[in-house]
N, CA, C and O atoms as a GROMACS GRO file, in nm:
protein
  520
    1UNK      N    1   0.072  -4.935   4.134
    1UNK     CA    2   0.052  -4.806   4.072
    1UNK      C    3  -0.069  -4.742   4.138
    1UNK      O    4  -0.165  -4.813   4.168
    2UNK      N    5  -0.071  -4.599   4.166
    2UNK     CA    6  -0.165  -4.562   4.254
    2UNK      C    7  -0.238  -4.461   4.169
    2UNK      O    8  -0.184  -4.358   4.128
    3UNK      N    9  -0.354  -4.491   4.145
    3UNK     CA   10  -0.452  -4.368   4.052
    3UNK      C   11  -0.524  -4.287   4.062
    3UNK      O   12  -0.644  -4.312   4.061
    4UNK      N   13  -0.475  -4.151   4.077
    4UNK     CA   14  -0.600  -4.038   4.090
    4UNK      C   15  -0.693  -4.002   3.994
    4UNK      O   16  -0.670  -3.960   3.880
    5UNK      N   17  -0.773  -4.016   4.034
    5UNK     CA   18  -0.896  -3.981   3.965
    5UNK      C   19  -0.994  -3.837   3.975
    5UNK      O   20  -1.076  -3.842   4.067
    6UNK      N   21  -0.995  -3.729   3.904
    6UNK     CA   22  -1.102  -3.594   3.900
    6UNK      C   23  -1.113  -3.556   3.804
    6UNK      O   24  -1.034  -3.545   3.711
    7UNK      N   25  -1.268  -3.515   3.820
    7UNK     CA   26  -1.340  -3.469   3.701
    7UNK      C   27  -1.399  -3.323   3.730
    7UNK      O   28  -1.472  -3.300   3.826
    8UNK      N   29  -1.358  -3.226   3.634
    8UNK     CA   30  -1.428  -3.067   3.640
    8UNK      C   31  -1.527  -3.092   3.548
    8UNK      O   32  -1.503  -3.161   3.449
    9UNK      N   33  -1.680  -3.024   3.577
    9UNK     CA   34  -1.762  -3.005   3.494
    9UNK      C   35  -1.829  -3.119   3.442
    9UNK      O   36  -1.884  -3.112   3.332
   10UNK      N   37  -1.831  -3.259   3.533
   10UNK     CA   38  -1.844  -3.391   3.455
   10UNK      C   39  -1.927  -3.442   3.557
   10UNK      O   40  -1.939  -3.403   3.673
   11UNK      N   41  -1.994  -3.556   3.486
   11UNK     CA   42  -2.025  -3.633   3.629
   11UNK      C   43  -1.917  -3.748   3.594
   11UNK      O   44  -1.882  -3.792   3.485
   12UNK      N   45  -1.864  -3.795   3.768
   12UNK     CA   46  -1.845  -3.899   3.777
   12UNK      C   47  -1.938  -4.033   3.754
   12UNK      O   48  -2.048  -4.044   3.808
   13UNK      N   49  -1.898  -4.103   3.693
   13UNK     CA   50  -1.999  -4.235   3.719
   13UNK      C   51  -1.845  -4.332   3.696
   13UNK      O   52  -1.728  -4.303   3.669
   14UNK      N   53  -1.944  -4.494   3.730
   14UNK     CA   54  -1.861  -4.565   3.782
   14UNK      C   55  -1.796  -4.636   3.622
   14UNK      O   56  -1.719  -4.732   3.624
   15UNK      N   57  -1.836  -4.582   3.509
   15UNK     CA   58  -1.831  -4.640   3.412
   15UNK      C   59  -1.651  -4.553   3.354
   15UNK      O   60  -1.544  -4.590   3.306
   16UNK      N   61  -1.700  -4.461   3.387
   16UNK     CA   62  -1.594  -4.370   3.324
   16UNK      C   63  -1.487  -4.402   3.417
   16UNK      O   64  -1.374  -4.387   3.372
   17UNK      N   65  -1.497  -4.438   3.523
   17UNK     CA   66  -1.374  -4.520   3.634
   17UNK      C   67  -1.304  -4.587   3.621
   17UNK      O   68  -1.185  -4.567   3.644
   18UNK      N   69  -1.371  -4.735   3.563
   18UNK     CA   70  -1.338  -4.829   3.552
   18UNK      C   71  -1.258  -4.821   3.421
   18UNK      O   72  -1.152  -4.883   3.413
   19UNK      N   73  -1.322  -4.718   3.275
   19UNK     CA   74  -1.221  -4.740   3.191
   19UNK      C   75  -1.085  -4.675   3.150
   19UNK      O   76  -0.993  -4.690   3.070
   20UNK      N   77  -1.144  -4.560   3.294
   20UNK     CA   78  -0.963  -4.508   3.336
   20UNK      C   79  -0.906  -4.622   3.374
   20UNK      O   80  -0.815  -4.675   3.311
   21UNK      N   81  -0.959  -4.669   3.483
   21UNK     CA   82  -0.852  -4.761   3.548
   21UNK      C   83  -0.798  -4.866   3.449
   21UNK      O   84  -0.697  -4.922   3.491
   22UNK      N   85  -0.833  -4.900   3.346
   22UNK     CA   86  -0.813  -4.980   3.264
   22UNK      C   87  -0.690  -4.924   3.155
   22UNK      O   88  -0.583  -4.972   3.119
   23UNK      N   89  -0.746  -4.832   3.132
   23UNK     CA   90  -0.638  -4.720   3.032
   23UNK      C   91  -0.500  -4.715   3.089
   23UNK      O   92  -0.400  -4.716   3.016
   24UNK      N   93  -0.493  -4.710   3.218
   24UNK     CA   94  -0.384  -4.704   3.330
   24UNK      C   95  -0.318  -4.819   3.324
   24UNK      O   96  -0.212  -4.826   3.262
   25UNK      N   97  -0.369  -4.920   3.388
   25UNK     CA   98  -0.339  -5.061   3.363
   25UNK      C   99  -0.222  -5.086   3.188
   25UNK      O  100  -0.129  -5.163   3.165
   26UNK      N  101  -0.269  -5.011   3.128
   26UNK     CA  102  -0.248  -5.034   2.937
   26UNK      C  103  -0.027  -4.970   2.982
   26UNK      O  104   0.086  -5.004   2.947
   27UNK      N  105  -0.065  -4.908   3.035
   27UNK     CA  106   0.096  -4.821   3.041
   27UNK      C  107   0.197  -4.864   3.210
   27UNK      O  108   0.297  -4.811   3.258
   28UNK      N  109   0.113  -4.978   3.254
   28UNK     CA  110   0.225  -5.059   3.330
   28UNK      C  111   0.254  -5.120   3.310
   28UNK      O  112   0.276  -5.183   3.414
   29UNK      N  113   0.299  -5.199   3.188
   29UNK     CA  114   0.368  -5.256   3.141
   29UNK      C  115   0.494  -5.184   3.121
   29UNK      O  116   0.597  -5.251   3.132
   30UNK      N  117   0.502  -5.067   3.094
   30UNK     CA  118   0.652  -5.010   3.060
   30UNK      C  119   0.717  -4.983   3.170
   30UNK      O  120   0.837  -4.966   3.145
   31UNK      N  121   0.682  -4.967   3.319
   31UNK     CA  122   0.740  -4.896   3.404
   31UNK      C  123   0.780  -5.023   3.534
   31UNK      O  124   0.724  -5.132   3.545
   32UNK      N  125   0.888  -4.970   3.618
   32UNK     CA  126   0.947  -5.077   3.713
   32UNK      C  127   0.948  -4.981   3.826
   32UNK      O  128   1.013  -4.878   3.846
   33UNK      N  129   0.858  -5.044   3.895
   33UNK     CA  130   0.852  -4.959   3.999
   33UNK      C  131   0.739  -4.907   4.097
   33UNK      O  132   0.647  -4.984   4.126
   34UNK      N  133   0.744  -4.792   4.143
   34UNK     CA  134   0.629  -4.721   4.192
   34UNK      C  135   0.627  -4.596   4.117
   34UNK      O  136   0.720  -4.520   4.090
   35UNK      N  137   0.457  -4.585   4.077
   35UNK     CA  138   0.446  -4.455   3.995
   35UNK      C  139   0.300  -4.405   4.044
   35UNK      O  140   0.236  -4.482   4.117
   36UNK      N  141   0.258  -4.311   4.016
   36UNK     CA  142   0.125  -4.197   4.044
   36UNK      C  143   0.106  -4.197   3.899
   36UNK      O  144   0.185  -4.201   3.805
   37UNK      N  145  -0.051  -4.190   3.910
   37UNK     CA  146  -0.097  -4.189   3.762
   37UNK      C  147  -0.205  -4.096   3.782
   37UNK      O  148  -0.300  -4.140   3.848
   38UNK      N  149  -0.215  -3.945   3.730
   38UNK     CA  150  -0.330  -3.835   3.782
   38UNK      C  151  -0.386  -3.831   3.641
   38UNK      O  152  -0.319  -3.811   3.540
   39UNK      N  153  -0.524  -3.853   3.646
   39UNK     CA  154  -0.620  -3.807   3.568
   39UNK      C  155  -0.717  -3.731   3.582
   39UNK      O  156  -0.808  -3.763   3.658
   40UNK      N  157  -0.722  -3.580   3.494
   40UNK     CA  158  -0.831  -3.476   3.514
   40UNK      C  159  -0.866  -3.499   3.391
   40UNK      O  160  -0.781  -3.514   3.303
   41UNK      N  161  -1.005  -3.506   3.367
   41UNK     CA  162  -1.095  -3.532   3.286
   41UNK      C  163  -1.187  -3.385   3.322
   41UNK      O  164  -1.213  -3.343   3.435
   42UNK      N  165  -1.227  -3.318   3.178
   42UNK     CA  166  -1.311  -3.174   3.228
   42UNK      C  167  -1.371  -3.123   3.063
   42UNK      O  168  -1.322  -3.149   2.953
   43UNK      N  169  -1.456  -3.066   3.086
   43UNK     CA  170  -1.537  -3.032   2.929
   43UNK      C  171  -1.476  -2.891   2.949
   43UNK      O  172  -1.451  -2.852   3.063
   44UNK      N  173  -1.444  -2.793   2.808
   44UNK     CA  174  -1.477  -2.666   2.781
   44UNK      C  175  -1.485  -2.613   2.621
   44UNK      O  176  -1.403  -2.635   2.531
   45UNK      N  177  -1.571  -2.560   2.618
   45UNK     CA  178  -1.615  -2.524   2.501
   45UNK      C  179  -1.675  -2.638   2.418
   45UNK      O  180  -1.656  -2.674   2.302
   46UNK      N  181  -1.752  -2.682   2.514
   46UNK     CA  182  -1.837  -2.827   2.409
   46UNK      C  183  -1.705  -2.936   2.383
   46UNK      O  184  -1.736  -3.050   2.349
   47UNK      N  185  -1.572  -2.907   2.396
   47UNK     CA  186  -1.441  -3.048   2.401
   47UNK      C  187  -1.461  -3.137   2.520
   47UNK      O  188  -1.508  -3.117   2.632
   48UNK      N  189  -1.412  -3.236   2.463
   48UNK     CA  190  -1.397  -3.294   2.596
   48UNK      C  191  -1.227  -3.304   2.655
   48UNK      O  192  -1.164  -3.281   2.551
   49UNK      N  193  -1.169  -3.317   2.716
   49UNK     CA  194  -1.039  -3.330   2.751
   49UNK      C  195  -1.014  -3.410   2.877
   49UNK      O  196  -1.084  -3.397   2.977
   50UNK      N  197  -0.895  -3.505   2.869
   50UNK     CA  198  -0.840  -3.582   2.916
   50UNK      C  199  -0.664  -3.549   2.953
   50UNK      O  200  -0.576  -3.597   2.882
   51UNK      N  201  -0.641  -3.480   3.047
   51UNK     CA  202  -0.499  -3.515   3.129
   51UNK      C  203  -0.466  -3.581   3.206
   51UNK      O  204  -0.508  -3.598   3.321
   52UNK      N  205  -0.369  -3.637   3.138
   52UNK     CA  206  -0.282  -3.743   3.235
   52UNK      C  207  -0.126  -3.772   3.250
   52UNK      O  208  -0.060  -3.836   3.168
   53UNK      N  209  -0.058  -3.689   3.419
   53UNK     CA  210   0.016  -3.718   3.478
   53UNK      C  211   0.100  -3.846   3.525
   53UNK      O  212   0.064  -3.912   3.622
   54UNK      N  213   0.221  -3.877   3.446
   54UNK     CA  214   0.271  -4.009   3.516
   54UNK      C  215   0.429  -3.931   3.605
   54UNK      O  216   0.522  -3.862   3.564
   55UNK      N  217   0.395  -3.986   3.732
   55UNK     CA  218   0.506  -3.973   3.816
   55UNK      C  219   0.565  -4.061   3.881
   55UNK      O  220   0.502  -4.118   3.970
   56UNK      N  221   0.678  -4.091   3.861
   56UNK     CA  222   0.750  -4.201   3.915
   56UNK      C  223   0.915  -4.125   3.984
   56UNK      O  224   0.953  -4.015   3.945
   57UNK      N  225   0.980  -4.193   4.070
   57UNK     CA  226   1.072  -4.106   4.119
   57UNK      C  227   1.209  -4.085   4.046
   57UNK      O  228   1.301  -4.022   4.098
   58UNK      N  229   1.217  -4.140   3.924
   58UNK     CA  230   1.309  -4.058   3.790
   58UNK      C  231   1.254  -3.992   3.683
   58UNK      O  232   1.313  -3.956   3.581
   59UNK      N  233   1.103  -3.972   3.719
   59UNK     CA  234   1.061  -3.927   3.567
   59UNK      C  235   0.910  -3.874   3.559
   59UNK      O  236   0.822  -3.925   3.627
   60UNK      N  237   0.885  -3.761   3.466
   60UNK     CA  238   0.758  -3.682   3.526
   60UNK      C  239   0.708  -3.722   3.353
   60UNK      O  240   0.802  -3.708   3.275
   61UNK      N  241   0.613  -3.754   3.306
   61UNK     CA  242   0.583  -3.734   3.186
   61UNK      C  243   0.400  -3.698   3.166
   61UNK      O  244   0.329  -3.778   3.228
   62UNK      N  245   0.335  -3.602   3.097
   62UNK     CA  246   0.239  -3.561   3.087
   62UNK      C  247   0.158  -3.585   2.944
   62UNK      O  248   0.227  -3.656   2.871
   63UNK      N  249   0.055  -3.554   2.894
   63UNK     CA  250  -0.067  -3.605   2.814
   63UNK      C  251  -0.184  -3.560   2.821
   63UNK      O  252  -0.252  -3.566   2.923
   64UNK      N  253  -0.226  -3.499   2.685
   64UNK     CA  254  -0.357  -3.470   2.722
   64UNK      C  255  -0.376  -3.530   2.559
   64UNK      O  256  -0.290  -3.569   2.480
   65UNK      N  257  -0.536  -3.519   2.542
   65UNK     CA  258  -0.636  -3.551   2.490
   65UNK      C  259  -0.742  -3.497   2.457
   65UNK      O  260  -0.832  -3.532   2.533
   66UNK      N  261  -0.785  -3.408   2.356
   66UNK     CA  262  -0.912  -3.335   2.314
   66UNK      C  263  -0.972  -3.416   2.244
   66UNK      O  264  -0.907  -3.502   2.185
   67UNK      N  265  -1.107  -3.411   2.232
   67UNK     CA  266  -1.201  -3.438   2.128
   67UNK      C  267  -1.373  -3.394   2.174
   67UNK      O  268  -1.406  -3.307   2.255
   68UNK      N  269  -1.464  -3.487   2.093
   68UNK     CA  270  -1.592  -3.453   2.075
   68UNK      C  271  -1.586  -3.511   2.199
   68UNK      O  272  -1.614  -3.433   2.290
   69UNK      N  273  -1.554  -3.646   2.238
   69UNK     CA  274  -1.601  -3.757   2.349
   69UNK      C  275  -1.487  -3.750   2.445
   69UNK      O  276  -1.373  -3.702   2.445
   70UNK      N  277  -1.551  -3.806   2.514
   70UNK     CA  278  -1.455  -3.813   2.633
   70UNK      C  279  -1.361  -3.996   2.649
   70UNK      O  280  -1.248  -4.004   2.697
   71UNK      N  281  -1.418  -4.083   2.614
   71UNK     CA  282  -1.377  -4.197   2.550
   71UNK      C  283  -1.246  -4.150   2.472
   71UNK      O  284  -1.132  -4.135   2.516
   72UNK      N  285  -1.295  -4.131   2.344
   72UNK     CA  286  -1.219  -4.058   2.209
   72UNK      C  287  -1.066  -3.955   2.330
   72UNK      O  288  -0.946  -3.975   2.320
   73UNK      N  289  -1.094  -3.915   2.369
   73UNK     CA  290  -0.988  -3.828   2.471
   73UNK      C  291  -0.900  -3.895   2.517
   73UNK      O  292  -0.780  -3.885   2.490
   74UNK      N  293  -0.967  -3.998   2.615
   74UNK     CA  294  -0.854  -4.062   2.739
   74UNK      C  295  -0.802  -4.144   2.607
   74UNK      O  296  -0.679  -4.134   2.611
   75UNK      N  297  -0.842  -4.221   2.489
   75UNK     CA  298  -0.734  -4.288   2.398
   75UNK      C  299  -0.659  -4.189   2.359
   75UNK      O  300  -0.545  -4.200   2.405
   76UNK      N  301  -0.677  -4.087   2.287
   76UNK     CA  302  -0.553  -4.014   2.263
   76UNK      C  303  -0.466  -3.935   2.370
   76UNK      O  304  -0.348  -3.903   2.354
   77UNK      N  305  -0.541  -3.911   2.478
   77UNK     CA  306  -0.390  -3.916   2.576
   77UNK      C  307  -0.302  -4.035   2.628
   77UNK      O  308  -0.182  -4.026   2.653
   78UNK      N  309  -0.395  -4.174   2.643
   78UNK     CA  310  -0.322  -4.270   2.673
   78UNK      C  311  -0.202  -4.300   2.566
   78UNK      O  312  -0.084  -4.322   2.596
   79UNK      N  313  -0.263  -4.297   2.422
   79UNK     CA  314  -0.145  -4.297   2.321
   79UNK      C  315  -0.032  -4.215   2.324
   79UNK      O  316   0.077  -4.272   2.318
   80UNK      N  317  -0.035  -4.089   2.333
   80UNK     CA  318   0.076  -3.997   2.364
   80UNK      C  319   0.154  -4.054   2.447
   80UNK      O  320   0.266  -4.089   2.408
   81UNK      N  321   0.116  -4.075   2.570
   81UNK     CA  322   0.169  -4.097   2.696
   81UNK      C  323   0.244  -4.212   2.624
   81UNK      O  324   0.358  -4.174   2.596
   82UNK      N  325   0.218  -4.348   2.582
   82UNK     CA  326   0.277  -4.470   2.590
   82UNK      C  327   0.374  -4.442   2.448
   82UNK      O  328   0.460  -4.525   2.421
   83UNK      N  329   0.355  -4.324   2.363
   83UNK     CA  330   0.507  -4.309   2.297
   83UNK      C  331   0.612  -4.210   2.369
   83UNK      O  332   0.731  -4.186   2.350
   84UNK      N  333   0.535  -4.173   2.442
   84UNK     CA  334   0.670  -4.126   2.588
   84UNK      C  335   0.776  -4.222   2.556
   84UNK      O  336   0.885  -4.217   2.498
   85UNK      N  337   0.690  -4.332   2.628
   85UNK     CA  338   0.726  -4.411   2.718
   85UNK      C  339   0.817  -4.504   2.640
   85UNK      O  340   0.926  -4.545   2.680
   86UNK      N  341   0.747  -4.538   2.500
   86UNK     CA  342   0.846  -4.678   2.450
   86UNK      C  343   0.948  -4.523   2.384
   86UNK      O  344   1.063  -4.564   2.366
   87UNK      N  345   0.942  -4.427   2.359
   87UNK     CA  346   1.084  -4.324   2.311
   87UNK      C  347   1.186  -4.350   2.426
   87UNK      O  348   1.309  -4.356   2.420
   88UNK      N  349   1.076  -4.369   2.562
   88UNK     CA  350   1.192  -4.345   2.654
   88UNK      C  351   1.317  -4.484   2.684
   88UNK      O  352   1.438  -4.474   2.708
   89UNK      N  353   1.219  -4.628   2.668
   89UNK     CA  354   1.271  -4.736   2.655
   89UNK      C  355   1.372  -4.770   2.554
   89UNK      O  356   1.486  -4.798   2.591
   90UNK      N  357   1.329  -4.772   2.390
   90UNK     CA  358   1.426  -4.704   2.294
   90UNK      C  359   1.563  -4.665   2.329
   90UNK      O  360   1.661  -4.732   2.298
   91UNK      N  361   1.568  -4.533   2.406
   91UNK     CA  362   1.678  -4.472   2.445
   91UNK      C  363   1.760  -4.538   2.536
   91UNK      O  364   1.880  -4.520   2.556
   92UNK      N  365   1.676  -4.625   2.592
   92UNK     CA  366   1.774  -4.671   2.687
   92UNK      C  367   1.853  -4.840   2.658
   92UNK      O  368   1.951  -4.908   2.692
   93UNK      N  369   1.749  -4.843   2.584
   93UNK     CA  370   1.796  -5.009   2.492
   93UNK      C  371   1.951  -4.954   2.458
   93UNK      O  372   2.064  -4.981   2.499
   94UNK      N  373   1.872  -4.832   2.325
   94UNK     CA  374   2.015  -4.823   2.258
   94UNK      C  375   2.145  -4.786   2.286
   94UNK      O  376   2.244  -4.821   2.221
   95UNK      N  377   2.143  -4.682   2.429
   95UNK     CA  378   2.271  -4.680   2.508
   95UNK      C  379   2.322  -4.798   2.546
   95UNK      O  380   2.430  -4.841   2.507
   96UNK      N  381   2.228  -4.868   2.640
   96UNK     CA  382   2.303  -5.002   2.654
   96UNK      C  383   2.391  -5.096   2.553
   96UNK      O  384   2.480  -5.179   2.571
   97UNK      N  385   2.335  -5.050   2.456
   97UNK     CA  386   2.362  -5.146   2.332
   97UNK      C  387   2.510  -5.090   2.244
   97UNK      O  388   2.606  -5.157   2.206
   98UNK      N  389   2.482  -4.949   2.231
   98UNK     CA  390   2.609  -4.883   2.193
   98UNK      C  391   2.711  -4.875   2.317
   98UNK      O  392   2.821  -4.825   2.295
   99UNK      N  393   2.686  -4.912   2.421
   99UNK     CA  394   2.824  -4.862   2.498
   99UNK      C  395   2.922  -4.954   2.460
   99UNK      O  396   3.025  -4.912   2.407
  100UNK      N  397   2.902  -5.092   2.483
  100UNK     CA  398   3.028  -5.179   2.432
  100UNK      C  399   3.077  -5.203   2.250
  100UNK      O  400   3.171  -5.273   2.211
  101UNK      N  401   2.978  -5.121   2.161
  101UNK     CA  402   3.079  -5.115   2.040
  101UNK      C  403   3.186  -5.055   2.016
  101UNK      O  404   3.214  -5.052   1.896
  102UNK      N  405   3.263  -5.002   2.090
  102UNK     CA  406   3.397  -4.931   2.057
  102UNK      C  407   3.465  -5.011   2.022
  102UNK      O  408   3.451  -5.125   2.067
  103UNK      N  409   3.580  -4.978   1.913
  103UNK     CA  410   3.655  -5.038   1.842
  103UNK      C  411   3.760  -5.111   1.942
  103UNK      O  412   3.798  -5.049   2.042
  104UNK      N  413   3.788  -5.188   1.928
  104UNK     CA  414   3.958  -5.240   2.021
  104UNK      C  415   4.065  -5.200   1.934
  104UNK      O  416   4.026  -5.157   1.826
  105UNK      N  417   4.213  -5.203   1.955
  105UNK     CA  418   4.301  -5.202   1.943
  105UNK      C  419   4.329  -5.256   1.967
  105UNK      O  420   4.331  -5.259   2.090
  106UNK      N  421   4.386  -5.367   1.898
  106UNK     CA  422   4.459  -5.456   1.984
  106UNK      C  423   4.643  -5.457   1.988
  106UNK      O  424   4.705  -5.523   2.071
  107UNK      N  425   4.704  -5.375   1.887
  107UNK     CA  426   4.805  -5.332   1.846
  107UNK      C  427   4.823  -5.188   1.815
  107UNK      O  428   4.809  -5.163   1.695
  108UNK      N  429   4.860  -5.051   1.919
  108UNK     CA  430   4.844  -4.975   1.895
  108UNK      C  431   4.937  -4.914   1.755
  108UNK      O  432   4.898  -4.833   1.670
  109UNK      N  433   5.070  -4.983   1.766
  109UNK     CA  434   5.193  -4.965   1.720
  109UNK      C  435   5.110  -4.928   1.558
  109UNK      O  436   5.092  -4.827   1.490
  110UNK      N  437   5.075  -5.085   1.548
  110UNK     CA  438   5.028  -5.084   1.396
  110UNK      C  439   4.905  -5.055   1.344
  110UNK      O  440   4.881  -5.103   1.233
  111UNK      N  441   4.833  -4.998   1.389
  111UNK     CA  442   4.684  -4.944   1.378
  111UNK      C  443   4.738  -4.882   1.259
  111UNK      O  444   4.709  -4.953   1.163
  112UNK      N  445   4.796  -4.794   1.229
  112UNK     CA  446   4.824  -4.681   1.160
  112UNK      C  447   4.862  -4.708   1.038
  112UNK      O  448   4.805  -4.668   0.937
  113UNK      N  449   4.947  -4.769   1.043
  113UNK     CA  450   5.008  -4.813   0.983
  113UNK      C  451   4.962  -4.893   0.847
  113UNK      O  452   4.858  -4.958   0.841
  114UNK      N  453   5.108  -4.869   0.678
  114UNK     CA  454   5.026  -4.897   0.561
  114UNK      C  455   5.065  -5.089   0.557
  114UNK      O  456   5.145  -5.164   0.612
  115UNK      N  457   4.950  -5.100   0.453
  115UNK     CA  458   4.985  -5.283   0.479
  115UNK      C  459   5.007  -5.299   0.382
  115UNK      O  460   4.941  -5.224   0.310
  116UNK      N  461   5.120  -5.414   0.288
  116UNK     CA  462   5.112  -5.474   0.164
  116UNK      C  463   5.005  -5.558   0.122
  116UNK      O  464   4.940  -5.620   0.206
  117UNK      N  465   4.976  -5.568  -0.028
  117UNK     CA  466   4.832  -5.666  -0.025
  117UNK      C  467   4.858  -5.790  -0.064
  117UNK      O  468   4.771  -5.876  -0.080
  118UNK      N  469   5.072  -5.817  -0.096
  118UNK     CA  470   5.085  -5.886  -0.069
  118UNK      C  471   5.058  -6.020   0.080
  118UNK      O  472   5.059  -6.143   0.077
  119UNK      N  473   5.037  -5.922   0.193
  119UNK     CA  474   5.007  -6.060   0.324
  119UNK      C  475   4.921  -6.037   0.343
  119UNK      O  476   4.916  -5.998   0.460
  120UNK      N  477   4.779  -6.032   0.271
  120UNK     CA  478   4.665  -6.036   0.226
  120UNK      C  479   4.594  -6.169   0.138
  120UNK      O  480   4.611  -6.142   0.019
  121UNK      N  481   4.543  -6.263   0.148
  121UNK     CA  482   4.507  -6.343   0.073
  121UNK      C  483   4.357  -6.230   0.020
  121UNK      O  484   4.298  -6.137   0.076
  122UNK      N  485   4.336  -6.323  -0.158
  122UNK     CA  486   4.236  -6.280  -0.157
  122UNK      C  487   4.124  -6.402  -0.179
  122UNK      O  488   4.136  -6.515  -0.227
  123UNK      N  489   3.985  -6.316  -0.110
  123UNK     CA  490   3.859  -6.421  -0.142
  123UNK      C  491   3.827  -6.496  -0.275
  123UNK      O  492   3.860  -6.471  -0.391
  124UNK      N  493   3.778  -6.561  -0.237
  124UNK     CA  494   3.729  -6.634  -0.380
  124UNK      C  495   3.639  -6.549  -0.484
  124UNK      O  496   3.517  -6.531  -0.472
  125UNK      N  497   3.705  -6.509  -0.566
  125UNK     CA  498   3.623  -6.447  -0.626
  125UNK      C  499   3.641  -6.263  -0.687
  125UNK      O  500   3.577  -6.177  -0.748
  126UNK      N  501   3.762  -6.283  -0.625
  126UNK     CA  502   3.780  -6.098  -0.574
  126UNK      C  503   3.913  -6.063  -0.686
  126UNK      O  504   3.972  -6.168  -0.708
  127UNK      N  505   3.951  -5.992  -0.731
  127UNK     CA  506   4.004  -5.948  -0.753
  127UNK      C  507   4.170  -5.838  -0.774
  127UNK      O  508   4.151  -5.724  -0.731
  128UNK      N  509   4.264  -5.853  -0.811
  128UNK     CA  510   4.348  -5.744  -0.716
  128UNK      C  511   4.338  -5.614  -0.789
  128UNK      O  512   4.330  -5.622  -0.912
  129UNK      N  513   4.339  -5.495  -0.733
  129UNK     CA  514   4.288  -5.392  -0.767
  129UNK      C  515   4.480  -5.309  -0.899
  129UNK      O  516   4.603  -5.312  -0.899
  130UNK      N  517   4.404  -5.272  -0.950
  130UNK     CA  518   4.519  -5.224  -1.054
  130UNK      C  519   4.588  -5.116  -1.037
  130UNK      O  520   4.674  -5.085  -1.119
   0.00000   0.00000   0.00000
């Protein structure tokens, strides 16, 4: 995973680096592959704010983050970002999962068709209806 890193209006230091790079690290776990991970970090109006770009070559997903701190920021964009991500996993579980429930037929003739409850046994316990 390859990480850009810029800051408007900020200083860089090596502290605030390292716990991007770490934040980053938190959201490869969901992805297979090669992806770009852009972070602009920038103050206005006394906020602090945190955007962050994930690009991979099926999928663009974005995030930002306001608050007092800039800490406080990159967590709430990292959070956004990683319910992207498991919405996006989700979706794809559950297609997989629904494609093979379709019903079979195994007798088209008699699908339709009414049944006696005579060639029906009933369960233990059950009743025949009146």
């Amino acid at each position: 995973m390859k990480v850009k890193i810029s800051f408007k209006h900020l200083q860089h230091t090596p502290a605030l680096d390292d716990r991007i790079r770490e934040k980053s690290q938190k959201i490869e776990k969901y992805l297979d592959g090669k992806c770009q991970v852009k972070w602009t970090c920038y103050v206005k109006n006394q906020q602090h704010y945190a955007d962050v770009e994930l690009i991979g070559p099926t999928f663009d997903y974005h995030a930002s983050g306001k608050s007092d701190s800039l800490y406080k920021s990159l967590d709430k964009a990292i959070y956004k970002l990683e319910s992207q991500l498991i919405k996006k996993k989700e979706k794809m579980k559950n297609k997989l999962h629904r494609k093979n429930n379709k019903p079979v037929i195994l007798d088209p003739d008699n699908a339709w068709t009414d049944y006696e409850e005579d060639h029906f046994p009933l369960k233990e316990g059950w009743e025949k209806a009146s």
